[in-house]
C-alpha positions in Angstrom: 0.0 0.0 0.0 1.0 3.4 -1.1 0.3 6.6 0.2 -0.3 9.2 -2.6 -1.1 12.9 -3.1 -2.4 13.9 -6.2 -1.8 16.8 -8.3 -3.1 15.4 -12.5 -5.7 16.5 -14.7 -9.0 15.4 -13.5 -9.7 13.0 -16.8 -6.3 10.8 -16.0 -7.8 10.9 -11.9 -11.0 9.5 -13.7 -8.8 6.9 -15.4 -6.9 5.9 -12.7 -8.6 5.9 -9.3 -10.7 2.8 -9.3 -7.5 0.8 -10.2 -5.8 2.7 -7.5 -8.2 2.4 -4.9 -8.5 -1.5 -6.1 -4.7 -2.3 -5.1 -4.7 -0.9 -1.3 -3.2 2.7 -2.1 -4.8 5.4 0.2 -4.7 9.2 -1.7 -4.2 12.1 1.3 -4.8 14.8 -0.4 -5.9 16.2 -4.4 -4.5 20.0 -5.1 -4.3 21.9 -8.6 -0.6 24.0 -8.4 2.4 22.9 -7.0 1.9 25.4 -4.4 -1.2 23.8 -3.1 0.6 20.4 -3.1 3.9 22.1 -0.9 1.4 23.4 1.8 -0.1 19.6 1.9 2.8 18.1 2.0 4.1 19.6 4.9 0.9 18.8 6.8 1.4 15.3 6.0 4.0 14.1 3.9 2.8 11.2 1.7 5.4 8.2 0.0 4.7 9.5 -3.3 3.4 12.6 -5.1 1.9 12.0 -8.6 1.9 15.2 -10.0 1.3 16.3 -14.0 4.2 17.6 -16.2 3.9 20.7 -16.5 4.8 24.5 -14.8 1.5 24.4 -13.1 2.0 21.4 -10.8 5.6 20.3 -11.3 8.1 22.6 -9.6 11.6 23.2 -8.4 10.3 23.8 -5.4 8.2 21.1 -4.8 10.8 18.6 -5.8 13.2 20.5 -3.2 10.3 20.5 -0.6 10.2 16.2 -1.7 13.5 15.7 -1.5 14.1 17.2 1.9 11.2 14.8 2.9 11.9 11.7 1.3 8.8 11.9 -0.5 9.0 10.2 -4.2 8.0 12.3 -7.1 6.7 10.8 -10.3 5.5 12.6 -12.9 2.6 11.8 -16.3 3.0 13.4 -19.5 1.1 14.4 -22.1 3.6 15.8 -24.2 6.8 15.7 -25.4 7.4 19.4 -24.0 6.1 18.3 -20.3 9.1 15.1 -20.8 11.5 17.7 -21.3 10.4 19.9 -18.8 10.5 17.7 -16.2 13.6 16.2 -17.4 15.1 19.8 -17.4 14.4 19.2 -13.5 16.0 16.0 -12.9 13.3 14.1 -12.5 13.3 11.2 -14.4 10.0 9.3 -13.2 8.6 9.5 -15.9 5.2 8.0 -17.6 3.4 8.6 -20.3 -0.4 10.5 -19.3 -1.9 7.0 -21.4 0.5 4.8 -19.6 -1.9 1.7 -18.5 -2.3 1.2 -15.2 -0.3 -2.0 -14.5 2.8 0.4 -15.5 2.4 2.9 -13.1 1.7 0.1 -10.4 5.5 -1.0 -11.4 6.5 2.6 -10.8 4.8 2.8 -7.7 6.1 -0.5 -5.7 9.5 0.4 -7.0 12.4 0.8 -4.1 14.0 3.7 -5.3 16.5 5.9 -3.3 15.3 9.9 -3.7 18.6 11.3 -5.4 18.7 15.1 -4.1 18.1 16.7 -7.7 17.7 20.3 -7.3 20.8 22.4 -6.1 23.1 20.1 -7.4 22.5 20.0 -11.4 24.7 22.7 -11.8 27.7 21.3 -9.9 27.6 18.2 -12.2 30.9 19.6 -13.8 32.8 19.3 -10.6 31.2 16.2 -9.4 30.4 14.0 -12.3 32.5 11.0 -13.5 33.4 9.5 -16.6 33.8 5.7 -17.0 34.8 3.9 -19.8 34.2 0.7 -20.4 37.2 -1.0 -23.0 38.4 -4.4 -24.4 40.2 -5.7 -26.6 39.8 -7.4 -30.0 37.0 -10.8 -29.8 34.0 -9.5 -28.2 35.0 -9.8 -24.5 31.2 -8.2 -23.6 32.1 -4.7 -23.8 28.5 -3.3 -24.4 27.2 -6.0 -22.1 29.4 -4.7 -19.1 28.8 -1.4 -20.1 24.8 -1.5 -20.2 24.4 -3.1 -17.4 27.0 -0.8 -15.5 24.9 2.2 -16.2 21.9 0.3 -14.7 23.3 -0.2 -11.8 24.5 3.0 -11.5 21.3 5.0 -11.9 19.4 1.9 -9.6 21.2 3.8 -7.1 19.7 7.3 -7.1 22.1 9.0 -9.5 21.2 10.1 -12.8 23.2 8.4 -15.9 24.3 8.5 -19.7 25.6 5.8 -21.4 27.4 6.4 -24.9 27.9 4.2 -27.7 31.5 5.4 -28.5 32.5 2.5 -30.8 33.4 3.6 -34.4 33.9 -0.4 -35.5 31.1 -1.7 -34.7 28.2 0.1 -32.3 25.7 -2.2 -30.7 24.1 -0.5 -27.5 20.8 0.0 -29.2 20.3 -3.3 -30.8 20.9 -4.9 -26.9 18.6 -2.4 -25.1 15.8 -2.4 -28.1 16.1 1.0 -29.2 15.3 2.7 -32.6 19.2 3.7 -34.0 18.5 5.6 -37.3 19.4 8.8 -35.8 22.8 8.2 -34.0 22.7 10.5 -31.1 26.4 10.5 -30.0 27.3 11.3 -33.9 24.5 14.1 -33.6 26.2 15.4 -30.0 29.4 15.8 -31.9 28.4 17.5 -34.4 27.1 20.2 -32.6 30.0 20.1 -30.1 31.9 21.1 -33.5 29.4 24.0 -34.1 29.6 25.1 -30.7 26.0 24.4 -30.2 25.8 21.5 -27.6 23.8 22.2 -24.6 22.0 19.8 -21.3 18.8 20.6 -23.6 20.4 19.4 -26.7 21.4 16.4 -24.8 17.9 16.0 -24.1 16.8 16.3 -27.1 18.4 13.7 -29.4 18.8 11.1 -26.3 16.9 8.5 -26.3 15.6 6.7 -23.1 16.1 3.4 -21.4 12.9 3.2 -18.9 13.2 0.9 -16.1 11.7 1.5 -12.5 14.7 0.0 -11.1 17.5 1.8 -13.5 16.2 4.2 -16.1 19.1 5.8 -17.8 19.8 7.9 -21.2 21.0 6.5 -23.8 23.1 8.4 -27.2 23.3 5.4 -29.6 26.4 5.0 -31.7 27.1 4.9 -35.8 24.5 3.5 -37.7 26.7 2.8 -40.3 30.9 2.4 -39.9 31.6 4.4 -42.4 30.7 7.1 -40.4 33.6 7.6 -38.2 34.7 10.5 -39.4 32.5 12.3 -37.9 33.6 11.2 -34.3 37.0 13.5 -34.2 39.0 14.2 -30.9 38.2 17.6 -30.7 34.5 17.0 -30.8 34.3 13.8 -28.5 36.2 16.1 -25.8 33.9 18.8 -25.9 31.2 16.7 -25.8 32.3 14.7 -22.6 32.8 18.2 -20.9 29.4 19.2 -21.4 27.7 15.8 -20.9 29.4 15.8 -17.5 27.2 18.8 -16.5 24.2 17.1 -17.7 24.3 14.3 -15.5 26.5 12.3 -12.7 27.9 9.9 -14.5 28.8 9.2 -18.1 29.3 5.8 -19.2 31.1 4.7 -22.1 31.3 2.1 -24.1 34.4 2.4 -26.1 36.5 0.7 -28.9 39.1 -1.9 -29.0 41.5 -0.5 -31.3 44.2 1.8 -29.2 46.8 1.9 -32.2 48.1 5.5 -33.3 50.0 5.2 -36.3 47.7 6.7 -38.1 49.2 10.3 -36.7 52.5 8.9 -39.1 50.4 10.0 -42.4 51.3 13.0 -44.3 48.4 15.1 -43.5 48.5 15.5 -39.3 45.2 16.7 -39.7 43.3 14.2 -41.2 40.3 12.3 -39.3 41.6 8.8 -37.2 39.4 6.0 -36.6 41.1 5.4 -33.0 40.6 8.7 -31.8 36.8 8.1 -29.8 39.0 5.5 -28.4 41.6 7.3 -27.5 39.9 10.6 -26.5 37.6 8.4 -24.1 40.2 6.5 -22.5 42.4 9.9 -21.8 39.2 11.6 -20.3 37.9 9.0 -18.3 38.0 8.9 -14.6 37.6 5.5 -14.5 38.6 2.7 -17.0 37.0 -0.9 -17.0 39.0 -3.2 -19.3 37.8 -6.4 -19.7 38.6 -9.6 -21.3 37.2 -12.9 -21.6 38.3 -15.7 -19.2 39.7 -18.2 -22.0 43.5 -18.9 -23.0 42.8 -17.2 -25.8 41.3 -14.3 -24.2 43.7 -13.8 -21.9 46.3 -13.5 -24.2 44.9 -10.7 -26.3 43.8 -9.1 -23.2 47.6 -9.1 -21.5 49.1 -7.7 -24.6 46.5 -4.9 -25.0 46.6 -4.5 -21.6 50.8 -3.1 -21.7 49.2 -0.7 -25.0 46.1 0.5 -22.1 49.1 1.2 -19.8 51.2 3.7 -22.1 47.7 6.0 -22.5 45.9 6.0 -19.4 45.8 9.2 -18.0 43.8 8.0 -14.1 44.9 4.8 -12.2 41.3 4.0 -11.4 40.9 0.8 -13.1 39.4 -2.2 -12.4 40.2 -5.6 -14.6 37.1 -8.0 -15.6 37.8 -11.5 -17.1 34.3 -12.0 -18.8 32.8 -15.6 -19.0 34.5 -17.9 -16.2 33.9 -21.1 -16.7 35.6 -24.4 -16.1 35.2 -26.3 -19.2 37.9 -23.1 -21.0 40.4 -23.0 -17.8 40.3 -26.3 -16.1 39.9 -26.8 -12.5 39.9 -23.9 -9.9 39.0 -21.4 -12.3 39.5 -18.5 -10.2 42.8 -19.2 -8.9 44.3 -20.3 -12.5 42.7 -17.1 -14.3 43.8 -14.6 -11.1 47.3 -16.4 -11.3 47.7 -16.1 -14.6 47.2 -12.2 -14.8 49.2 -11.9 -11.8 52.2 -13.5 -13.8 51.9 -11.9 -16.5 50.5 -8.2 -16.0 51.1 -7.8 -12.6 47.3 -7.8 -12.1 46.5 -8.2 -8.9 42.8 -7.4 -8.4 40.1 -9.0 -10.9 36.5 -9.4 -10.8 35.2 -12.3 -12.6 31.4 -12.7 -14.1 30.7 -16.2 -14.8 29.2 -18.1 -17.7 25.3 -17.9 -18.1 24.8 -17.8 -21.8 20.8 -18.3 -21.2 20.6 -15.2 -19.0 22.7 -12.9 -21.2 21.0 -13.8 -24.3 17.4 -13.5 -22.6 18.2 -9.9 -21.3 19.4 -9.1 -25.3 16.5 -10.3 -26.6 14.2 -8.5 -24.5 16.2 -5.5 -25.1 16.3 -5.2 -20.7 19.3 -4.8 -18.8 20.0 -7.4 -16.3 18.8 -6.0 -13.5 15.5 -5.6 -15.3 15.7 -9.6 -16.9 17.3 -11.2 -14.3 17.9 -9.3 -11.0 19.2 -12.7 -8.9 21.6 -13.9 -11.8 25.0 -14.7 -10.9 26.4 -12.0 -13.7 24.2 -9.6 -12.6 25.3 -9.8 -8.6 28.9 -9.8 -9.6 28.7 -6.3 -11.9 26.7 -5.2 -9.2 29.5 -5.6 -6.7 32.3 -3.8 -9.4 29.5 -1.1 -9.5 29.4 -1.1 -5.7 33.2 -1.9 -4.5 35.0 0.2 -7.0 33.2 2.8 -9.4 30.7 4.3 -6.8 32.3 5.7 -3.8 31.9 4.5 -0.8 29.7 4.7 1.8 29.8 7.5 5.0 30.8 5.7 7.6 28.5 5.2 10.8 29.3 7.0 13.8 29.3 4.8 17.1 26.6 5.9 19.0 24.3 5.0 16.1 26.3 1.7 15.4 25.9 1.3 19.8 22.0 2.1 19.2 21.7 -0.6 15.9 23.8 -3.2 18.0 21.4 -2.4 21.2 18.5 -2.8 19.1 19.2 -5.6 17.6 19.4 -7.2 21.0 16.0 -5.9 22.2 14.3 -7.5 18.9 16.4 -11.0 19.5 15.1 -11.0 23.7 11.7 -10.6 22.7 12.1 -13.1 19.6 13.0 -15.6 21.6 10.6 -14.2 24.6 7.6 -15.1 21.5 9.4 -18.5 20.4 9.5 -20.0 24.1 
């Protein structure tokens, strides 16, 4: 059961309250302007406010007055004007005004934290963070690793970008289901070369990865390779810079390729094919190279891996070795693949995914992230901890007297557990 306060257009009410009556959620309180709903709100603060799109009932204010209260904001639009607009806000909540019912119950009964939007959009530049997600030649689940990076990024409160930065070979649309005729990281660069790339611009030609659990933005990559040309260094830097004020974190799913001889050529200025590469690599704040757990694998990924070294301009990187499995490595699998990139590369800290063909493939051809396909999958919980252990930071620690109170109520509830069992 939810507790709502409601501030829509009286037909979607119509539409909606039998079903939300039906399903145990109690409404406190019905206003017309977000002022109305501020004043309500702090009489008694509901779990959610369901509010339309628009400058009428949608507000800085009231997502401040939210925010400060813990109070869940989602928003229904009618428009494509009222998405933007309440995008422009940082809320990302999102439905359409026709959505069925069944999809705002999903909304509704999701756990998500309350990020604290307003205030902080315009520090993004200082606080956001690039990661970029790299491998070398053979598929070692680049896009995989990076999709499902970004999900669990923005599953924890922060708003995210992901970017399909590979000029060989894109494929972040086809795996999340999304329409790629318009390539929308080409499109950012070219106006980053006119000068003309703004958050709204962002907003404009992104696309959207909806998920109660982990909605994110998406700018697709190349629809065609032939297009790389239009990805130059100069353009993917500015456009990194200003998609770090747009949101927290950037994620990027990068090439393979880190070779530079094409600087040799007679014309320095001509376009390179390596350069998104490249120019996401040296921005990044964090790197993610991955390779797959194979002898074959292995060895591509150790001699990339002395190539990564010579560029990287952080040493915030964490090392993935992509489909463990027994059957490629023999027995111990861990120890033999953690031994063996010890040896060689002086890796000494890995995080291995195992093998679940079934799951990964499902997830594709849904066009869901894990999280979304299959939240209790072994793949899933071990990107999960990466996301957790080493890309986010970590958590404030608790001070004493609040760990002393926990600890002494923890003991209270075990007494009188055992008080009830005897």
């Amino acid at each position: 059961m939810t507790i709502l306060a409601l501030a829509i257009d009286h037909t979607i009410e119509d539409r909606i309250l039998v079903d939300l009556v039906e399903h145990g959620h109690t409404v406190t309180t019905r206003q017309s302007t977000a002022r109305e709903l501020i004043v309500a709100i702090g009489k008694r603060a509901p779990e959610v406010v369901l509010v339309q799109a628009d400058r009428v009932t949608l507000s800085a204010e009231l997502l401040t007055v939210c925010d400060e209260s813990g109070v869940r904001v989602v928003a229904l639009c009618s428009s494509d004007s009222g998405r933007r607009y309440a995008a422009s806000l940082g809320l990302y909540e999102v439905l359409d005004a026709t959505a069925a019912w069944a999809e705002i119950e999903a909304l509704l009964g999701a756990d998500v934290t309350v990020p604290l939007r307003i205030g902080v959009r315009q520090g993004h530049a200082a606080q956001s963070r690039v990661v970029a997600v790299w491998g070398p030649a053979g598929a070692p689940g680049r896009t995989t690793l990076a999709i499902n990076i970004a999900a669990e990024i923005a599953a924890c409160g922060h708003t995210v970008a992901l970017v399909d930065a590979d000029t060989y070979g894109g494929s972040v649309a086809s795996a999340l289901g999304l329409l790629d005729e318009a390539p929308g990281f080409a499109a950012a660069c070219r106006l980053a070369g006119a000068d003309a790339l703004t958050p709204a611009e962002l907003e404009r030609i992104a696309q959207r990865y909806t998920s109660p659990q982990g909605a994110y933005w998406v700018l697709t990559g190349l629809g065609g390779p032939s297009r790389w040309p239009e990805l130059s260094d100069e353009r993917i830097t500015r456009t990194i810079q200003t998609l770090r004020q747009w949101v927290e974190y950037v994620v990027i799913d990068a090439g393979f390729s880190l070779e530079s001889d094409e600087e040799i050529s007679s014309d320095l200025f001509a376009p390179r094919r390596n350069a998104a590469t490249l120019a996401t690599i040296t921005a990044a704040d964090h790197v993610v190279a991955c390779g797959l757990a194979d002898p074959v694998g292995m060895a591509r990924f150790l001699r990339a891996w002395v190539e990564l070294g010579t560029i990287l301009s952080t040493t915030n990187v964490s090392v993935v070795m992509n489909r463990m499995r027994r059957s490629a490595v023999g027995i111990d699998p861990k120890g033999q693949i953690s031994g063996t990139l010890r040896r060689f590369g002086g890796i000494t800290d890995v995080v291995l995914v195992p093998q679940d063909v079934a799951t990964v493939d499902n997830a594709v051809l849904t066009g869901r992230t894990l999280r979304d396909a299959a939240p209790k999958s072994a793949v899933r919980a071990s990107i999960r901890r990466l996301v957790l252990t080493e890309i986010l930071p970590a958590p404030a620690p608790v001070p004493r007297r609040e760990q002393r109170r926990e600890a002494s109520a923890g003991r209270v509830t075990r007494r009188r557990r055992a008080r009830e069992a005897g």
